[in-house]
Steps between C-alpha positions, in 0.01 A plus 500: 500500500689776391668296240193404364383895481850532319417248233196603437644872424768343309278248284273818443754658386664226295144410333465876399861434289411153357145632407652804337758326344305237390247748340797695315666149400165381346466790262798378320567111557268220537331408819741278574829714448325767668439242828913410473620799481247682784592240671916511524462931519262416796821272642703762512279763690348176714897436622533845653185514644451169669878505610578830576121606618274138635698288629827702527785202433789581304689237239240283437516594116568093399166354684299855372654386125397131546144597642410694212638255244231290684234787502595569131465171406133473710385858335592363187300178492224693676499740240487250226185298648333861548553576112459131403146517666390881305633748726698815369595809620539632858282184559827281453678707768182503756510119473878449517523775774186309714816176526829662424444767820447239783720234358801705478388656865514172606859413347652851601377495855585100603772438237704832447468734706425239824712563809826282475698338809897466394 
């Protein structure tokens, strides 16, 4: 349970960055640059903060990469149905954030950071 409590702090606090970067991004690139790169400076500060904070595994930095090649490529394609269909603005990143948040949960808690037996 407390791990839970953990991510929720952490995805609070990793929402707050990809909405604010997202926001600053969008004033000079297109929707759609502003998604990629909010997305890969939210990578960064998600790392720390679901390794060093969460779940609290060190060198798992391959299977974090590879999960949010997967999330990228998920946001993306979310993204472009969102903006394909009329939506715009913060919009895009409400819709993307409703499927990117508990799909990458879902990768980082059974896939990468999940207990291993050596």
């Amino acid at each position: 349970m407390l791990e839970f409590i953990r991510f929720l702090f952490g995805g609070f606090f990793n929402t707050l960055v990809s909405a604010t970067s997202y926001y600053a991004f969008s004033l000079f690139f297109d929707e759609y640059l502003a998604l990629g790169f909010s997305f890969w400076l939210t990578f960064i500060v998600s790392y720390a903060v679901n390794s060093k904070f969460v779940f609290r595994v060190a060198d798992v930095k391959l299977l974090f990469f590879l999960a949010v090649i997967l999330a990228f490529f998920m946001q993306q394609f979310i993204g472009a149905i969102t903006v394909w269909f009329g939506g715009s603005g913060m919009f895009v990143f409400f819709v993307v954030s409703l499927v990117h948040v508990p799909f990458f949960y879902i990768l980082c808690r059974f896939w990468v950071f999940r207990e291993r037996k050596y």
